[in-house]
C-alpha positions in Angstrom: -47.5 52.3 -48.8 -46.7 48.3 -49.8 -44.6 47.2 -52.6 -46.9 46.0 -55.7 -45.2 44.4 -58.9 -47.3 43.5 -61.4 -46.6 40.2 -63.5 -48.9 38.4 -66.5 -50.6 36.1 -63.6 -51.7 38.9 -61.5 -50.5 41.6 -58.8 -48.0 40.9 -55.7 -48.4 43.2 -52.9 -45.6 43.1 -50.2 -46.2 44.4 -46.9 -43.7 46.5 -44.9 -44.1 44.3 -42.0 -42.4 41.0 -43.9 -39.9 43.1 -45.5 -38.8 44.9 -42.3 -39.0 41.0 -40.4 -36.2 39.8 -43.3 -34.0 42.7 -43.3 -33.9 42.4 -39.6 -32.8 38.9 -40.0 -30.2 39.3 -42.7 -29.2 42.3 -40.5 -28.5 40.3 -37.2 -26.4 37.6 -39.6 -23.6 40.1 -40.0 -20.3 40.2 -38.1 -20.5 43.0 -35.4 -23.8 43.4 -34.7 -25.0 42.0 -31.1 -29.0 42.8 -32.2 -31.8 45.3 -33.2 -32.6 48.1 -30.7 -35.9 49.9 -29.8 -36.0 52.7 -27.9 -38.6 53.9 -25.4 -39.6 57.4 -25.5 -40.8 57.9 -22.1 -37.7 56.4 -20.4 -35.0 56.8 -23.2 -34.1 53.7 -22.1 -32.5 51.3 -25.3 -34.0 47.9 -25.0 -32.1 44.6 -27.0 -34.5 43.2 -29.3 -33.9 39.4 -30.2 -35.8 36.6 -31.7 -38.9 37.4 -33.7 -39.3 41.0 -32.8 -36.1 42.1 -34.5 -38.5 44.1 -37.0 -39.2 46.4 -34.3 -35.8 48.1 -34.8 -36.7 48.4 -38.5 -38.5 50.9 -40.2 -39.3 50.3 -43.8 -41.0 52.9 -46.0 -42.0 52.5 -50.0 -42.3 55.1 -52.3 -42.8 54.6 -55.9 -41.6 51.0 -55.3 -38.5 52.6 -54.5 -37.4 50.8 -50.5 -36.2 52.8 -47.6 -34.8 51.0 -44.7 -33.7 52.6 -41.1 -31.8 50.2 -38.7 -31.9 50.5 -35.0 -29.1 48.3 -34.1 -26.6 48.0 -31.4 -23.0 46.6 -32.1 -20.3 44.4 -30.5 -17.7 46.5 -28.4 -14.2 46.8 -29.7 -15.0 46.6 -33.8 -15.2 49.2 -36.2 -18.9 50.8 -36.8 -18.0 51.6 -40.4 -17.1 48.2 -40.9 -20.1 46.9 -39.3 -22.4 49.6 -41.3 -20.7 49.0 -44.8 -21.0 45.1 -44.3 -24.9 45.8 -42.8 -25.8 47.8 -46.1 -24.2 45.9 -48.7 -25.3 42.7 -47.3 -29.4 43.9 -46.6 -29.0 45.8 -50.1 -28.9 43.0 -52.2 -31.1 40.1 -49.8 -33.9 42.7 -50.0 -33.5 43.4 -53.6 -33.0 39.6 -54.2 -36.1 38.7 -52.5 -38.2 41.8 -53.6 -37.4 42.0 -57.2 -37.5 46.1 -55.7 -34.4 48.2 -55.5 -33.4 49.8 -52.1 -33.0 53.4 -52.7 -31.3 53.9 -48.8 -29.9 52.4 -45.9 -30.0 54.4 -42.5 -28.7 53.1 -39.5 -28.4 54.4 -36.0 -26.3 52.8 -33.8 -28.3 52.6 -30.0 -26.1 51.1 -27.9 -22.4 49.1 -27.7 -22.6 45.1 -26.3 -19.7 43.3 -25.2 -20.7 39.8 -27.4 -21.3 36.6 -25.1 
């Protein structure tokens, strides 16, 4: 389902797609986190995303304009994941919220993989 706000001019309909492509990028500006993750289900191999496809470690789902956002990230070796995770969800939390006027009802995130940073 997309996200639909109604104003006097008209209706705005968001897509998942751009919402999951700007959470991915607000997610990979926090301290800790090397990039998104996919994961292939043949192999079980965990593949770094980067550049434009870090929405494909992103899952967003809408319900009653209500946002629900699952991470696929991997993190830097040697910091703390709750750290990382309590920085990732109060930082997406309110750039989504900011820039979708919708509120973010939950944050998952699944840690993939550990990166030593370059």
């Amino acid at each position: 389902m997309k996200g639909r706000m109604s104003t006097e001019n008209g209706d705005i309909i968001v897509d998942n797609e751009v919402i999951a492509q700007y959470a991915g990028l607000s997610a990979v500006e926090c301290f800790g986190i090397v990039g998104m993750a996919t994961v292939s289900v043949k192999d079980g191999l965990v593949k770094l995303l980067r550049g434009d496809s870090v929405s494909k470690g992103v899952n967003v789902s809408i319900e009653s304009n209500r946002i629900s956002i699952d991470f696929h990230i991997i993190v830097a070796y040697g910091v703390s994941i709750s750290v990382v995770a309590d920085n990732l969800v109060s930082t997406v939390r309110y750039k989504i919220e900011e820039f979708t006027g919708m509120p973010v009802e939950c944050i998952n995130i699944f840690v993939e993989g550990v990166r030593v940073m370059d």
